[in-house]
C-alpha positions as CSV (number, residue, x, y, z in Angstrom):
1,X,96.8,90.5,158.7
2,X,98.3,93.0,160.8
3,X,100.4,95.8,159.6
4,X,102.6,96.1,163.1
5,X,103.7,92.3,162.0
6,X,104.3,93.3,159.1
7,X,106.5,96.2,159.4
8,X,108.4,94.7,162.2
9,X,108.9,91.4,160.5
10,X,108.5,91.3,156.9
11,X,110.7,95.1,155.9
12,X,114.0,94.4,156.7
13,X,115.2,91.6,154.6
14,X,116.7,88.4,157.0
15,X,120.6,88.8,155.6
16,X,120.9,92.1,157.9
17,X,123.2,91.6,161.3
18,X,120.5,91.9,164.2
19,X,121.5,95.2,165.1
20,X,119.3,96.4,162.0
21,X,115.8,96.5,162.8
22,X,112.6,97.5,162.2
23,X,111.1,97.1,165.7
24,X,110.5,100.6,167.0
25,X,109.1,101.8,163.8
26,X,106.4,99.1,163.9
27,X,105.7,99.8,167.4
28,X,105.1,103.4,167.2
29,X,103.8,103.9,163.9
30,X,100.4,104.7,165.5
31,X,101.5,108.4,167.0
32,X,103.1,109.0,163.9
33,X,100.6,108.2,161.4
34,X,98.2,110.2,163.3
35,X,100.6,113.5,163.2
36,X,101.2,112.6,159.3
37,X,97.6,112.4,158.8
38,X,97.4,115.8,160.2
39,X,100.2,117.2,158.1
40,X,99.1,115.9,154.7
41,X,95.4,114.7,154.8
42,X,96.4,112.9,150.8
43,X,99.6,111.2,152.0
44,X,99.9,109.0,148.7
45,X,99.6,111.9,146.5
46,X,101.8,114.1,147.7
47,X,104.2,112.1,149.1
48,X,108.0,111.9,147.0
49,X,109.4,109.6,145.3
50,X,111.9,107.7,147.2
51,X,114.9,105.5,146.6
52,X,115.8,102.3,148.0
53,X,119.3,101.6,150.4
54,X,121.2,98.4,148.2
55,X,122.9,95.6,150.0
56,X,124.6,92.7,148.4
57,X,125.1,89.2,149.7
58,X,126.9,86.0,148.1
59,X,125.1,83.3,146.9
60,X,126.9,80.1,146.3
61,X,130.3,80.5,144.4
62,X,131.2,84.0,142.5
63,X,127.8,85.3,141.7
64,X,126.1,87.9,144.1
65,X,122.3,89.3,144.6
66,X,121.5,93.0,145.6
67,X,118.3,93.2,148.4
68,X,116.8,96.6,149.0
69,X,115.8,98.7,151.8
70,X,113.1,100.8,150.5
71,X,113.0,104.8,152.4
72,X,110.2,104.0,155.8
73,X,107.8,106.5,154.4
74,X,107.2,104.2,151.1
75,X,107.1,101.2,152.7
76,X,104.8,101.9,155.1
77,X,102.5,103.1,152.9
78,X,102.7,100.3,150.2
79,X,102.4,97.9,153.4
80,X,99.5,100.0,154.4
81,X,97.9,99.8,150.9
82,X,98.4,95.9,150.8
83,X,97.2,95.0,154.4
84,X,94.0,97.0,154.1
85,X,93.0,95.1,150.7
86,X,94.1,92.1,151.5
87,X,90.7,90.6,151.2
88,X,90.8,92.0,147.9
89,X,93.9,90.4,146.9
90,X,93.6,86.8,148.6
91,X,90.7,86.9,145.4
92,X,93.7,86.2,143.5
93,X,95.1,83.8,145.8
94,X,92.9,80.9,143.6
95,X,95.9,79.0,142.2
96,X,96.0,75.1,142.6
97,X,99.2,75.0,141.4
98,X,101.4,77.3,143.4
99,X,103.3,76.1,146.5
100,X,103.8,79.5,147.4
101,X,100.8,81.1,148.5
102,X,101.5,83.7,151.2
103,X,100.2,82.9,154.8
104,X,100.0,85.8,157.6
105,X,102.2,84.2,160.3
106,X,101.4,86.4,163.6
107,X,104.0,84.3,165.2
108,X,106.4,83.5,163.3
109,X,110.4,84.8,162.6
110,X,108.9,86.3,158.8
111,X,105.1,88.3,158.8
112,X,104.1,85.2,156.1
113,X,105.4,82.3,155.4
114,X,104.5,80.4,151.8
115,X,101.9,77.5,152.0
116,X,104.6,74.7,151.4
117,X,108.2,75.1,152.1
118,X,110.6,74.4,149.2
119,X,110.7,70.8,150.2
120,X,107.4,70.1,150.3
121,X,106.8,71.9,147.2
122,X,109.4,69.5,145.1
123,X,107.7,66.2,147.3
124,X,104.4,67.2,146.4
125,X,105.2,67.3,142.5
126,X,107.1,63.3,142.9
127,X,103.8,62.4,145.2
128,X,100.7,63.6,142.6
129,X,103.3,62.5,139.5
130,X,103.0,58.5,139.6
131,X,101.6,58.3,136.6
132,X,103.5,61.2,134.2
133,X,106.5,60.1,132.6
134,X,108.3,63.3,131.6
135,X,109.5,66.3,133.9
136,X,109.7,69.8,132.9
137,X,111.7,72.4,135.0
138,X,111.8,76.2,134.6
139,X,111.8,79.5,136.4
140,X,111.4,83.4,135.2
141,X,115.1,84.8,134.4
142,X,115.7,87.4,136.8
143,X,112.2,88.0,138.3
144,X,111.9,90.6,140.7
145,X,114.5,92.4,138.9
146,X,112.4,91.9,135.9
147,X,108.7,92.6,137.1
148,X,107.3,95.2,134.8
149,X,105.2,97.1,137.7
150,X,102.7,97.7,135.1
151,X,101.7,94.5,135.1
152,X,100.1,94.5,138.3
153,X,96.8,96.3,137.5
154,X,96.6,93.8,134.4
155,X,97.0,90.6,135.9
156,X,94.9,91.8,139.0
157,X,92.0,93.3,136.8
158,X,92.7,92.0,133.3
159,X,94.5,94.3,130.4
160,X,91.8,95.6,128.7
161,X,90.1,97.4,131.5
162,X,93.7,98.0,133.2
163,X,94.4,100.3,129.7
164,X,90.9,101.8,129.7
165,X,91.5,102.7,133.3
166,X,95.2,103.5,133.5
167,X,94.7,106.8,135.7
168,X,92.0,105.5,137.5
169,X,93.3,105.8,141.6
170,X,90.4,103.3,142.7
171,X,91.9,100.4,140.7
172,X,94.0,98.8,143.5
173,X,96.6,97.5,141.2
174,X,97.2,101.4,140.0
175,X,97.8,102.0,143.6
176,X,100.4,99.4,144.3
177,X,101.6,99.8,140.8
178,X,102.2,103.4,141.9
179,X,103.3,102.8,145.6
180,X,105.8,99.9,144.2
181,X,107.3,102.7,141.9
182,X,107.6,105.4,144.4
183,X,109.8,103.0,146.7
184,X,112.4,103.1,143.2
185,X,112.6,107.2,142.2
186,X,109.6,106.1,139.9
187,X,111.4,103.2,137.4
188,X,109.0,100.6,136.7
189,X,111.3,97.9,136.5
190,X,111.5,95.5,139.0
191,X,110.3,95.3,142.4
192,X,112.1,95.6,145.5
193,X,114.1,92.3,146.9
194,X,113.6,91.2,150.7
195,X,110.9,92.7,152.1
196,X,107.8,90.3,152.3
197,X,105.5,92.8,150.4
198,X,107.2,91.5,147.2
199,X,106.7,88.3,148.0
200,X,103.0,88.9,147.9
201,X,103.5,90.9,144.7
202,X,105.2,88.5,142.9
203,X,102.3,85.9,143.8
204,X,100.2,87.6,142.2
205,X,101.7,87.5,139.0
206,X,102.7,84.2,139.6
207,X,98.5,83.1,139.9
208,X,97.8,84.5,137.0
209,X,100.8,82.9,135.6
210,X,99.2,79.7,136.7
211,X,95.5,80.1,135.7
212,X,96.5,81.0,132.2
213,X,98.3,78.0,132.1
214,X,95.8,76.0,132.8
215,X,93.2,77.1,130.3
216,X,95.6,76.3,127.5
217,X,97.6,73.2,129.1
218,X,95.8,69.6,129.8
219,X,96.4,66.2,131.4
220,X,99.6,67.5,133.6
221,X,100.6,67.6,137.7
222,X,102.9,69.6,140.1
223,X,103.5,72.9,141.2
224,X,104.7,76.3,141.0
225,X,107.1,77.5,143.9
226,X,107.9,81.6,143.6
227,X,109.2,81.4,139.3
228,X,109.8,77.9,139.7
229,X,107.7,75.9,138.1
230,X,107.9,71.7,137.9
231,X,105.4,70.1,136.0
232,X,104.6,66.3,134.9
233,X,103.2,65.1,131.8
234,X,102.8,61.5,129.9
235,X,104.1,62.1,126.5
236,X,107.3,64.1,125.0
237,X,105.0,66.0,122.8
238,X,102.9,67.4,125.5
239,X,106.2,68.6,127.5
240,X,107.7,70.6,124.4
241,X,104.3,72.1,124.1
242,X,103.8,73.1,127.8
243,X,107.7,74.8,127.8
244,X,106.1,77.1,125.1
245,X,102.8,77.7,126.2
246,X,105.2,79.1,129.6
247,X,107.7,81.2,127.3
248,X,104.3,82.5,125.3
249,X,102.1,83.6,128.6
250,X,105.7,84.9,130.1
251,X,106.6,87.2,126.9
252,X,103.5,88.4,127.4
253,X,104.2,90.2,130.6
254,X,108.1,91.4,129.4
255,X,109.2,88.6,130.9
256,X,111.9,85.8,130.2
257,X,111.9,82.3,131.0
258,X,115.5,81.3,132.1
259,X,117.0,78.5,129.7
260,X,119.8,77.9,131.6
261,X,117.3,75.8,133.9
262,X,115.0,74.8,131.5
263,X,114.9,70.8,130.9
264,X,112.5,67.8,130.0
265,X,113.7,64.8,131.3
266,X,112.9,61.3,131.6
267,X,111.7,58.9,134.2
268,X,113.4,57.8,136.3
269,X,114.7,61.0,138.3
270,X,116.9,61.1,141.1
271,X,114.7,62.1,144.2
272,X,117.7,64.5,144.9
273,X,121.4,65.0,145.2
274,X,121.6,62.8,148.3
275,X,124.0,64.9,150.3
276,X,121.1,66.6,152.6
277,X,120.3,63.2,153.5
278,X,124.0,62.3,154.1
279,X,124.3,65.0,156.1
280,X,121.2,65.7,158.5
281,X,121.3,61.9,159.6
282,X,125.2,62.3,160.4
283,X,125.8,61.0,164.3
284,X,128.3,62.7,166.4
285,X,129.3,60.7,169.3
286,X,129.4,61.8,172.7
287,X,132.9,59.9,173.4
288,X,135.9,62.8,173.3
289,X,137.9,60.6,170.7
290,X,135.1,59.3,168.8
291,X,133.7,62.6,168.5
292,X,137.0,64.2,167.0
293,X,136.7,61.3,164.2
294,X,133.4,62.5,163.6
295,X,133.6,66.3,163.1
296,X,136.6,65.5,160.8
297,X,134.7,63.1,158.6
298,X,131.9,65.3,159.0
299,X,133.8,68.5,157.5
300,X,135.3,66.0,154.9
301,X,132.0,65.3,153.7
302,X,130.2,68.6,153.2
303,X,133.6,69.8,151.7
304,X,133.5,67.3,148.8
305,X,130.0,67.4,148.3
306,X,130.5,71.5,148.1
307,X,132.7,71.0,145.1
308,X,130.7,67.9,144.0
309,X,127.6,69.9,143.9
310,X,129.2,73.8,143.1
311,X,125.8,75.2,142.8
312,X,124.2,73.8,146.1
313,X,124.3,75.5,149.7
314,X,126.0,72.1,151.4
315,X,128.4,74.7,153.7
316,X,125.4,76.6,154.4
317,X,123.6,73.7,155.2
318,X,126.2,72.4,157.3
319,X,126.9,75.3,159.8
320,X,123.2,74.9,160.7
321,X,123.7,71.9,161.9
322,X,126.5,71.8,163.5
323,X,125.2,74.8,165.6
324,X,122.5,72.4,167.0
325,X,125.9,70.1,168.3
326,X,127.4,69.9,171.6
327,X,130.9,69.7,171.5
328,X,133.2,68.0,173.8
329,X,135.3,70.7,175.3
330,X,138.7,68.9,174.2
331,X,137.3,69.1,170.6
332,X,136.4,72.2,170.8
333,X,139.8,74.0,169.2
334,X,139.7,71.5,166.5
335,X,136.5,72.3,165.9
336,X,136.4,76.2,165.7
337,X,139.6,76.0,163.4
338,X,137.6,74.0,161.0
339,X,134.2,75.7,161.1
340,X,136.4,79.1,160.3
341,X,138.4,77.3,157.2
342,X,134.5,77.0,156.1
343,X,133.7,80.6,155.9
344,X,136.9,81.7,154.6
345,X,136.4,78.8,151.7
346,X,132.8,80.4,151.4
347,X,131.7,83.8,152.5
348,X,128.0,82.8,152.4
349,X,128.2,80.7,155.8
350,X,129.3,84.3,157.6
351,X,125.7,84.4,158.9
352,X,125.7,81.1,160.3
353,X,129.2,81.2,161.6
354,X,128.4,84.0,163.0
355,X,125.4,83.0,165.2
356,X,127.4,79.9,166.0
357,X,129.6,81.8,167.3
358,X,127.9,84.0,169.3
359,X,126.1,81.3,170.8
360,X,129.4,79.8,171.6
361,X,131.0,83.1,173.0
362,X,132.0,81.9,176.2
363,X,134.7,79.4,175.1
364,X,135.4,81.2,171.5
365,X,139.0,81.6,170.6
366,X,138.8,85.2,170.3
367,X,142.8,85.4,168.9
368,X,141.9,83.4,165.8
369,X,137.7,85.6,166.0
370,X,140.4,88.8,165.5
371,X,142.7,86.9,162.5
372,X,138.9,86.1,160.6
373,X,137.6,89.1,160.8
374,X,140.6,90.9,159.8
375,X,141.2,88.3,157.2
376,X,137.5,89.1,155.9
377,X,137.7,92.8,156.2
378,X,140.9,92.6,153.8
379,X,139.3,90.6,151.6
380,X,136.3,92.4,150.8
381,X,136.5,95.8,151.0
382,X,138.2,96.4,148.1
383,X,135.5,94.6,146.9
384,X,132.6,96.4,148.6
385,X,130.8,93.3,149.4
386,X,128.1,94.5,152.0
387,X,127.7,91.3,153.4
388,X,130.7,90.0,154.5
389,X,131.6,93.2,155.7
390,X,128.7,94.2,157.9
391,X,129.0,90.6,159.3
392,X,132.6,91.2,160.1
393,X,132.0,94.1,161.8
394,X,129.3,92.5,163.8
395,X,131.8,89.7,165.1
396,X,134.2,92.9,166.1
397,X,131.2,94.2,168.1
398,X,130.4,91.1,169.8
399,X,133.6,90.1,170.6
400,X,134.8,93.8,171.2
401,X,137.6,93.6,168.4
402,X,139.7,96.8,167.7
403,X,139.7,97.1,164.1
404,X,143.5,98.3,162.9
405,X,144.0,102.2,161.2
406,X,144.3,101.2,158.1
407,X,141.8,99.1,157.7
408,X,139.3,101.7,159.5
409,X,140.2,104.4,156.6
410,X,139.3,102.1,153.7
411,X,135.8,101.1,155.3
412,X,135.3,104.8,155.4
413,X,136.1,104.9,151.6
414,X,133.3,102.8,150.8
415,X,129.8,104.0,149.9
416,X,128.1,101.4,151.8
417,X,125.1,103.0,154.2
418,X,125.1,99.7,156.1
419,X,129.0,99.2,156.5
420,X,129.5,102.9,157.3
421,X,126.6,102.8,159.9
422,X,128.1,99.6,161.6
423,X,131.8,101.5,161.3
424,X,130.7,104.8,162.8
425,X,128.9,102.7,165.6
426,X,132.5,100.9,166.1
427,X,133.8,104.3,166.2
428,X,131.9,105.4,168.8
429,X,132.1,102.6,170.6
430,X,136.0,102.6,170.6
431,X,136.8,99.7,168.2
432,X,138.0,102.0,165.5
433,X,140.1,104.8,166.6
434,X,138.2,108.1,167.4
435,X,140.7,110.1,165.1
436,X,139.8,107.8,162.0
437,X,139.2,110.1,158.9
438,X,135.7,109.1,157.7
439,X,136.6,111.0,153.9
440,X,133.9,112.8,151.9
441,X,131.1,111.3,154.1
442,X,129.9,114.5,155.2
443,X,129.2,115.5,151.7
444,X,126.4,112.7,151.3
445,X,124.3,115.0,153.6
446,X,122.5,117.0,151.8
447,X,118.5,118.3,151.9
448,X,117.2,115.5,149.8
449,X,119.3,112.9,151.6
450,X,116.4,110.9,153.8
451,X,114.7,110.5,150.5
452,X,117.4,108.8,148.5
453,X,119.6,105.9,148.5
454,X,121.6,107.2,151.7
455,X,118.5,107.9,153.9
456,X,119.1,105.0,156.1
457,X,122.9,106.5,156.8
458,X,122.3,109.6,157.1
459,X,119.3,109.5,159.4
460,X,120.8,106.9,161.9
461,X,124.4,108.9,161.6
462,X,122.2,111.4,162.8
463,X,119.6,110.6,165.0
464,X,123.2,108.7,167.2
465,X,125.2,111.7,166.9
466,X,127.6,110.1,165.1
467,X,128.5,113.0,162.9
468,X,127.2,116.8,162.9
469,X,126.2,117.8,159.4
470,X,126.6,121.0,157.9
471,X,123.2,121.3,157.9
472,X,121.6,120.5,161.6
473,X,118.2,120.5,160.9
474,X,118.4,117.9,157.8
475,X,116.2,115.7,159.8
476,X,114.2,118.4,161.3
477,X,113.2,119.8,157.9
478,X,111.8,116.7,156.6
479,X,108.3,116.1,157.2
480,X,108.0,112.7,157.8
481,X,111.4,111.6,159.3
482,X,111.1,114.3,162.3
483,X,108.1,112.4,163.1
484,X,110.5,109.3,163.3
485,X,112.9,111.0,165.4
486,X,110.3,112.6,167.9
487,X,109.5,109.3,168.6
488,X,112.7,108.3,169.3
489,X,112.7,105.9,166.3
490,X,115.8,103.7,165.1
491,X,116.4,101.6,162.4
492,X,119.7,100.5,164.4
493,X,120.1,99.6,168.0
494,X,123.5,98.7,169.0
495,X,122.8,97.0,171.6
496,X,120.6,94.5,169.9
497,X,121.7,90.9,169.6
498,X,120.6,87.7,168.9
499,X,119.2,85.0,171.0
500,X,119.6,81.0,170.2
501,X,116.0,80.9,171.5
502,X,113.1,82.4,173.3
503,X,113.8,80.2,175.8
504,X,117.5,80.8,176.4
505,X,117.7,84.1,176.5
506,X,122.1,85.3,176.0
507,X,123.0,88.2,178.4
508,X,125.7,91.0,178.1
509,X,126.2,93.2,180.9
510,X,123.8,94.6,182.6
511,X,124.5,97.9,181.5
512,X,123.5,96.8,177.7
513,X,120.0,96.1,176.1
514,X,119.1,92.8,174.8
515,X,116.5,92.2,172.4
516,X,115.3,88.9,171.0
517,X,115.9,88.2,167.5
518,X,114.5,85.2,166.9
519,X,117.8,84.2,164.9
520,X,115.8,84.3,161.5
521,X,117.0,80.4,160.8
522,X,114.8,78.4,158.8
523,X,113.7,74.9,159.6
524,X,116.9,72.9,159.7
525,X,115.2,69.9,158.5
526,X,113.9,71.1,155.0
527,X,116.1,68.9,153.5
528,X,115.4,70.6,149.9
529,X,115.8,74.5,150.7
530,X,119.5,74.6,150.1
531,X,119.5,72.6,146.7
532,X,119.0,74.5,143.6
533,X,119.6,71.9,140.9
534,X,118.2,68.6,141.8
535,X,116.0,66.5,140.5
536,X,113.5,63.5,141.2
């Protein structure tokens, strides 16, 4: 396991707009680790707590999730602390039961990936389950949010000698307990969502989740995915009785099973909700007419499964695919209109329209580009939906949209660090008018700024000369951030965008830098990812 990977691929979490990255820090963290060292010989004792930049993103429908950005200087050193005793930890990696196991991927879009995907995990439960009557589903209410860091030392080195040991720094689960609790301005509840390291975390728990239920349950199959757990069994009785063993062994790490999404069921199940398969074997002709009929039916479909199926990604699903499609250039209009009805109708396919139409950019419309992204700024920033608005603002970039006055002066009234970074970028790049008030901004710079929520603004506002602070030398004062920016470190390149693949590498002008992103899209083919209620 290396930690480069890890800190270039597995920190940021993959909702960001390209232009946030980790790269550079991965990359030169060598030089200055060894100038840290030098500076403080017991870097996890003295360094401060931190707090973590918050960004939220839709899910399907109304309901919203908040991911984190924990401060570099934390992350690197709970990254540090998990990659150096990893042997350690793959000790708990025993499970039989989870399809989540973490797997160092030294190639791959993510620094792991999870032993099964979400697909194979809900196949492999119908494939072992021939015999077992009676389905159970569950998962842990909240989870990450919920994660008692405490917990950590126990389930890595049981209770008992956890308590007896509480202060001891050689227990590796004190350390990551600790590390995981400096990343938050020490609270110990809940764990940081989207970078990979909580992934691993939350495995752990999830293991020891596992082997305790197995010593008290018998005579069952299938698997645990993350907090999901689906499990077979050949009588009623022994169902009801495994739903409670789970609530027991989950109360007894402050946690709460979810009962919203708790059932037993009966065989026969439905394999799933069908429209995956309905809509990853859809065939577009080639034919100019034929194909027009196609897109149209096409759009018809994943709109009626989308309010068939309310709580399922179909739209999300759907973009993917259709980015994969070549389009006849009369269709093309037709085409674009529809695709932006979709992410009007549902804000969580901005990131897939958005790569589709980058890869498109050639032949976009940009008049009706302008009328979404305004149409999106207006709509959420009153809201202060991160997400949509840092995506908008990307599309502007891209397609070198002016954003209007008004409009500019309520994005600086948010208290967004990512949508005022991608704003005073847009600002200096000309898009939003130089003379733009940016409000109270300046007073968000203060001495303890690059160790609270704001770090990620203020040191990248900055280290671009985007605004001179009252202070100069905020950055310079700070021990471990003027490391960052002596080695010309940047947790935002502008000129960073996206490529449809290694292979076909997009170009701006010459006078513009282009990094590969890898796009950060999942396998379009598992089926099962984007469906969060169905059943076999």
């Amino acid at each position: 396991m290396e930690l480069k990977k890890f800190l270039s691929s597995g920190y940021f979490a993959r909702e960001l707009p390209p232009v946030f990255t980790t790269s550079t820090f991965a990359n030169k963290l060598p030089f200055v680790e060894e100038k840290w060292n030098l500076i403080n010989k017991k870097t996890q004792d003295k360094h401060s707590e931190t707090k973590c930049v918050f960004y939220n993103i839709p899910k399907v429908g109304l309901s919203r999730r908040r991911i984190s950005i924990p401060n570099p200087l934390s992350q690197w050193l709970l990254t540090k602390c998990i990659v150096d005793n990893y042997t350690e930890i793959k000790k708990s990696f025993s499970s039989k039961t989870s399809a989540s196991l973490p797997i160092f991927t030294p190639k791959g879009n993510r620094s792991i990936k999870t032993r099964l995907t979400y697909g194979d995990f809900r196949r492999s439960g119908t494939l072992d389950s021939y015999s077992k009557i009676y389905e159970i589903k569950t998962d842990i209410s909240k989870y990450y949010n919920t994660i008692y860091t405490h917990i950590i030392p126990w389930v890595l080195h049981t209770k008992p000698v956890a308590k007896a040991r509480r202060n001891d720094s050689t227990l590796l689960g004190n350390n990551i307990d600790k590390l995981l609790r400096k990343c938050q301005s020490g609270q110990t509840i809940g764990i940081p969502v989207g970078p990979d390291t909580s992934l691993i975390v939350s495995e752990l728990i999830g293991c020891w989740i596992d082997t305790e239920f197995s010593k008290k349950t018998s005579d069952f199959v299938g698997y645990r995915y993350v907090d999901d757990f689906n499990f077979f069994f050949s009588s009623i009785e022994k169902a009801e009785k495994s739903i409670r063993t789970l609530q027991e062994i989950f109360t007894s790490l402050n946690l709460d099973m979810n009962d919203d999404k708790t059932s037993i069921t009966r065989s026969p199940h439905f394999f799933d909700n069908g429209w995956s398969y309905v809509l990853a074997n859809y065939k577009f002709s080639k034919d100019q007419k034929k194909q027009l009929y196609d897109i149209i039916r096409f759009f018809d479909i994943s709109f009626k499964y989308s309010i068939e199926f309310p709580s399922d990604s179909v739209l999300k699903y759907s973009m993917k695919i259709l980015d994969s499609l070549e389009i006849e250039a009369g269709n093309w209009s037709f085409f674009e209109s529809l695709l932006m009805k979709t992410v009007i109708t549902e804000p969580a396919t901005l990131q897939e329209f958005s790569f589709l139409m980058y890869h498109n950019r050639t032949i976009v419309d940009k008049s009706k580009i302008k009328d979404i992204v305004y149409t999106l700024l207006d709509e959420h920033i009153y809201k202060g939906h991160s997400f949509e608005i840092t995506w908008a603002l990307w599309l502007a970039k891209v397609f070198n949209i002016k954003i209007p006055a008004k409009t500019a002066s309520n994005l600086f009234e948010l208290v967004d660090p990512c949508c005022l970074i991608m704003a005073l970028d847009l600002r200096k790049q000309g898009l939003i008018a130089s003379n733009t008030k940016i409000g109270n901004l300046q007073d968000l710079f203060e001495e303890d700024s690059l160790d609270n929520e704001y770090w990620l603004l203020v040191y990248e506002a900055i280290f671009h000369k985007w605004i001179t602070p009252k202070d100069p030398k905020i950055i310079e004062k700070h021990p471990f951030f003027s490391l960052l920016k002596q080695n010309n470190i940047s947790f935002y390149h502008s000129r960073r965008v996206l490529s449809k693949s290694k292979s076909k590498q997009h170009m701006l002008p010459s006078s513009q830098i282009v990094e590969d992103n890898n796009s950060n899209i999942e396998d379009l083919f598992d089926l099962f990812k984007f469906q969060s209620s169905s059943y076999f």
